[in-house]
C-alpha positions as CSV (number, residue, x, y, z in Angstrom):
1,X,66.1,124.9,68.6
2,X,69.9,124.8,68.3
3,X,71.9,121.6,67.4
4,X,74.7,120.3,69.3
5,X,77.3,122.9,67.6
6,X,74.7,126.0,68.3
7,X,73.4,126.1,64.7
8,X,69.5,126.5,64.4
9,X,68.0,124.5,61.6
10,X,66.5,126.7,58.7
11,X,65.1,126.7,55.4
12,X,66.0,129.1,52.4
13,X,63.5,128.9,49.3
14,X,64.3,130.2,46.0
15,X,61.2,130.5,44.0
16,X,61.0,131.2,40.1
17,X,59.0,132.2,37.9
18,X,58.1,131.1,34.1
19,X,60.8,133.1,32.9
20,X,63.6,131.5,35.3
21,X,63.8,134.6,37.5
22,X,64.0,134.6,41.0
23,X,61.9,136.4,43.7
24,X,64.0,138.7,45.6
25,X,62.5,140.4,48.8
26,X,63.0,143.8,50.6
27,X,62.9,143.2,54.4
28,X,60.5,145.2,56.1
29,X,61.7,148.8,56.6
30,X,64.7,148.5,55.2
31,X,66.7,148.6,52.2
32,X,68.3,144.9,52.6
33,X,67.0,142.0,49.8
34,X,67.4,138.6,50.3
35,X,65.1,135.2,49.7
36,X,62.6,134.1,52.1
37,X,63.9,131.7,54.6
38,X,62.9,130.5,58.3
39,X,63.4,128.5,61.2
40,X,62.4,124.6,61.3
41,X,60.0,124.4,64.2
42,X,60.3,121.3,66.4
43,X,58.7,118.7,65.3
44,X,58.6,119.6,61.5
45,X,60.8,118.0,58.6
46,X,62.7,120.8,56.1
47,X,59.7,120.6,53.7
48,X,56.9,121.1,56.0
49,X,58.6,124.1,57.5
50,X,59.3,125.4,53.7
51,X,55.7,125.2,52.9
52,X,54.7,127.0,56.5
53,X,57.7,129.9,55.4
54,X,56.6,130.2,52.0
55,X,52.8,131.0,53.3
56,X,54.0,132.9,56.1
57,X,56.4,135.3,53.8
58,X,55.1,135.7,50.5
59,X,51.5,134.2,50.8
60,X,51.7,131.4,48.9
61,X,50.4,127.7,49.3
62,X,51.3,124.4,48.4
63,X,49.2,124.2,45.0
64,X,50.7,127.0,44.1
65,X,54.3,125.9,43.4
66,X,56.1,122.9,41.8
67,X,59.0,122.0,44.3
68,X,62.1,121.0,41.3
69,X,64.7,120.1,43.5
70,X,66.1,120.5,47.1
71,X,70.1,120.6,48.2
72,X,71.6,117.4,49.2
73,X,73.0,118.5,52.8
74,X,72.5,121.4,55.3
75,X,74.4,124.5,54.1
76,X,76.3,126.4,57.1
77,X,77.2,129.9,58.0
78,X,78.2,131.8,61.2
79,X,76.8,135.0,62.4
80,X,79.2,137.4,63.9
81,X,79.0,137.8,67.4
82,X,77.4,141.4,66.8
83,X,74.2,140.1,65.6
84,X,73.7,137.7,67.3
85,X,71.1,138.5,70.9
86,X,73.5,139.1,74.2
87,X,71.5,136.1,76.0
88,X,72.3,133.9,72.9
89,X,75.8,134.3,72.5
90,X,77.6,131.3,73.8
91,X,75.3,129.3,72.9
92,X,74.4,130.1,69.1
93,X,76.6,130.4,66.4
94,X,74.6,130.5,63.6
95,X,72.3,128.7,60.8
96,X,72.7,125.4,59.1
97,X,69.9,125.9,56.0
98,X,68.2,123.3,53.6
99,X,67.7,125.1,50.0
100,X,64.3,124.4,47.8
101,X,64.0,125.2,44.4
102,X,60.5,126.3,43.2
103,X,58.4,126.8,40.4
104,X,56.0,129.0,40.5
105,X,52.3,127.3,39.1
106,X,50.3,130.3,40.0
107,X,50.1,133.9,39.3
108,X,51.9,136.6,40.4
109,X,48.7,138.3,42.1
110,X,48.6,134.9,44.0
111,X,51.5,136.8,46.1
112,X,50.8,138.5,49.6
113,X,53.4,139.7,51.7
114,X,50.5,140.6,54.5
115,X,49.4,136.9,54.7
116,X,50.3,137.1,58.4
117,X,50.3,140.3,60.7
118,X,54.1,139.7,61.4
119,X,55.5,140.8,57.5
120,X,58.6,139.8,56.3
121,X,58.8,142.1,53.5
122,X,57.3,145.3,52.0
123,X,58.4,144.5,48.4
124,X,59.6,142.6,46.4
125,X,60.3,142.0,42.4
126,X,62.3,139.2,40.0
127,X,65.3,139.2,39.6
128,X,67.7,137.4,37.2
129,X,68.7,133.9,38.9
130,X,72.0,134.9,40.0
131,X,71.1,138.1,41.9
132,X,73.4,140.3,42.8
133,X,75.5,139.2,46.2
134,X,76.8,142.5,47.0
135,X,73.4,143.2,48.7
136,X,73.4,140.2,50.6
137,X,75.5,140.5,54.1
138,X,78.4,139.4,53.6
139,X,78.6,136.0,55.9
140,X,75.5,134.8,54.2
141,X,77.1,135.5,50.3
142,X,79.1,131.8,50.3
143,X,75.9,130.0,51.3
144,X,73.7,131.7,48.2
145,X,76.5,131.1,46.1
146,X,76.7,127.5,47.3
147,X,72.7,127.2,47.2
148,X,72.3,129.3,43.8
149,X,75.3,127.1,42.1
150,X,73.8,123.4,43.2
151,X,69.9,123.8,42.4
152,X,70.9,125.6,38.9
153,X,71.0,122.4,37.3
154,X,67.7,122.0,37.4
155,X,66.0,125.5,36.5
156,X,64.0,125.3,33.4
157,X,65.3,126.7,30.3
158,X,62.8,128.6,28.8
159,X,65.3,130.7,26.8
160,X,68.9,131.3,26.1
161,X,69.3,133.8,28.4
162,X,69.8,131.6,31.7
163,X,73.3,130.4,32.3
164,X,73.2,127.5,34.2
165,X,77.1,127.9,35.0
166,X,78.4,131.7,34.7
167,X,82.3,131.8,34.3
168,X,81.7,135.3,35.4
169,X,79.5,134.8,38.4
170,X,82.0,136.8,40.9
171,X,81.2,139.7,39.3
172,X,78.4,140.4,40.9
173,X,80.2,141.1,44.4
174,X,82.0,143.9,42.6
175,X,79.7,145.8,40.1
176,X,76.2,144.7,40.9
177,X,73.2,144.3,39.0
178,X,73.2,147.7,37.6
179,X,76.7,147.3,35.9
180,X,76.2,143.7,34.2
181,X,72.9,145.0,32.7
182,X,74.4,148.3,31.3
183,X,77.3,145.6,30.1
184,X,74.9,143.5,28.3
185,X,73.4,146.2,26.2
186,X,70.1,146.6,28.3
187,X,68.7,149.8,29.0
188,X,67.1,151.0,32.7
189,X,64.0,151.0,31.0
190,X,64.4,147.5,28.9
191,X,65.4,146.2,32.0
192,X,62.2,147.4,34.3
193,X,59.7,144.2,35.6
194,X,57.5,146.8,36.8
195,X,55.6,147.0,33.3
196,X,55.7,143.3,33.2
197,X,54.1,142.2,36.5
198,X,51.5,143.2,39.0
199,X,52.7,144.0,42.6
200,X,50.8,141.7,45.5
201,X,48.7,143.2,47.7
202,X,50.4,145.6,50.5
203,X,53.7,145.9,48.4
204,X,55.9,148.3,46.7
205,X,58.6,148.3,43.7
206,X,62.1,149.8,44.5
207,X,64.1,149.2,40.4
208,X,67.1,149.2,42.4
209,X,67.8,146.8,45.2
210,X,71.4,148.1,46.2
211,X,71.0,150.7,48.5
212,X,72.1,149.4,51.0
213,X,73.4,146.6,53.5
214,X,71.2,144.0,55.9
215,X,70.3,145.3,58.9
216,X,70.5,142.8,62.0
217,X,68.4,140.6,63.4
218,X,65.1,141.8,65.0
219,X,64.4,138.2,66.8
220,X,64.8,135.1,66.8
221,X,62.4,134.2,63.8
222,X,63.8,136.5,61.8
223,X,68.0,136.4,62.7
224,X,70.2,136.8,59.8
C-alpha cells in the first residue's frame, strides 16, 4: 500500500525499559541492528498496526507496555534504487514512518522473538537511548535521529545518566558505541547487560552490535 508519492506507510517503535534504555535488535542472520518497525496494513490506523508489529517482532502485547508519546507527523526517507525489488522500482520510493515511544510494564522474559514463524530478529539487548547510528544504514540515520530527538522529551528520568538533549550526539556516526563508553570511564565488563538481564526465548547476545552494515531488503514486509 503506497501513497500517492510511492511511500508505504510504516511504523517504527522504540521501546524502553525501567532504566531509559532502548531495545535494539539484530535482524535475522545478520549482523545489522535496528528497532522494530512494519508496514501499516490497509485498513489499520498507526497504533493498531504498532501493537500487531510489536507482537509480531518481539512478542509482546498490549498490557505489556505503556505507550508515552507518539511523533506528531509521518517521518520520510528514500531507499536507493538498489534495494528496492526490480518490479517495484518506479513505483516505490520509500517509507513515510509514525514513531511510538514505549515503556516497558512487563518483564524482560515477557520477550519472544519466535512469537511468529516468520522472525524478525535472532537477538537482541538494551542499549543506551541514543544508540549508535553508525550501524544503522545510512538513508535511515536522519529519520532515527529525527525520531530519537522528538520523543526524548518524554522518556523518564530515572537517573542522571539520560541526556534528554546531547550537544555531542553526532558522535556516534564517527566513533560508535564502543568509543563513547571507553570515553566515559566504563569498562567492557561494567558496561555488559548480559549479567543484568535474561535473554527471551530463541535469542542470543552479541556485546558488540557494530559489525557490520544492513543488509537489503528480503520482501516487502521487511524492506529497509
Amino acid at each position: 500500500m503506497l501513497d500517492r508519492d510511492g511511500f508505504r506507510p510504516n511504523v517504527g517503535i522504540i521501546l524502553l525499559n525501567q532504566r531509559s534504555q532502548v531495545f535494539w535488535g539484530k535482524r535475522i542472520r545478520t549482523h545489522s541492528w535496528q528497532f522494530p518497525q512494519g508496514g501499516i496494513d490497509r485498513g489499520e490506523n498507526p497504533e493498531q498496526a504498532m501493537f500487531r508489529e510489536l507482537h509480531e517482532e518481539v512478542g509482546l502485547m498490549p498490557q505489556h507496555v505503556q505507550v508515552l508519546a507518539r511523533t506528531r507527523d509521518w517521518l520520510r526517507y528514500e531507499v536507493p534504487d538498489r534495494f528496492i525489488r526490480r518490479d517495484a522500482r518506479g513505483h516505490y520510493k520509500g517509507q513515510k514512518q509514525i514513531w511510538f515511544l514505549l515503556q516497558l510494564v512487563g518483564h524482560d522474559w515477557d520477550l519472544n522473538l519466535r512469537a511468529t514463524d516468520h522472525p524478525e530478529f535472532d537477538a537482541w539487548r538494551w542499549n543506551d537511548y541514543w544508540v549508535p547510528l553508525d550501524v544503522v544504514v545510512e538513508f535511515k540515520r536522519g529519520v532515527y535521529e529525527m525520531a530519537l530527538t522528538e520523543l526524548s522529551r518524554y522518556v523518564p528520568r530515572f537517573d542522571n545518566r539520560f541526556e534528554p538533549r546531547p550537544d555531542h550526539r553526532n558522535r556516534y556516526l564517527r566513533g560508535g558505541m564502543r568509543q563513547r563508553d571507553f570515553a566515559a570511564g566504563e569498562s567492557a565488563e561494567t558496561r555488559s547487560p548480559g549479567a543484568s538481564f535474561e535473554l527471551p526465548p530463541g535469542a542470543t547476545f552479541e556485546p558488540d552490535p557494530q559489525t557490520g552494515m544492513i543488509a537489503g531488503p528480503t520482501n516487502e514486509k521487511h524492506e529497509i
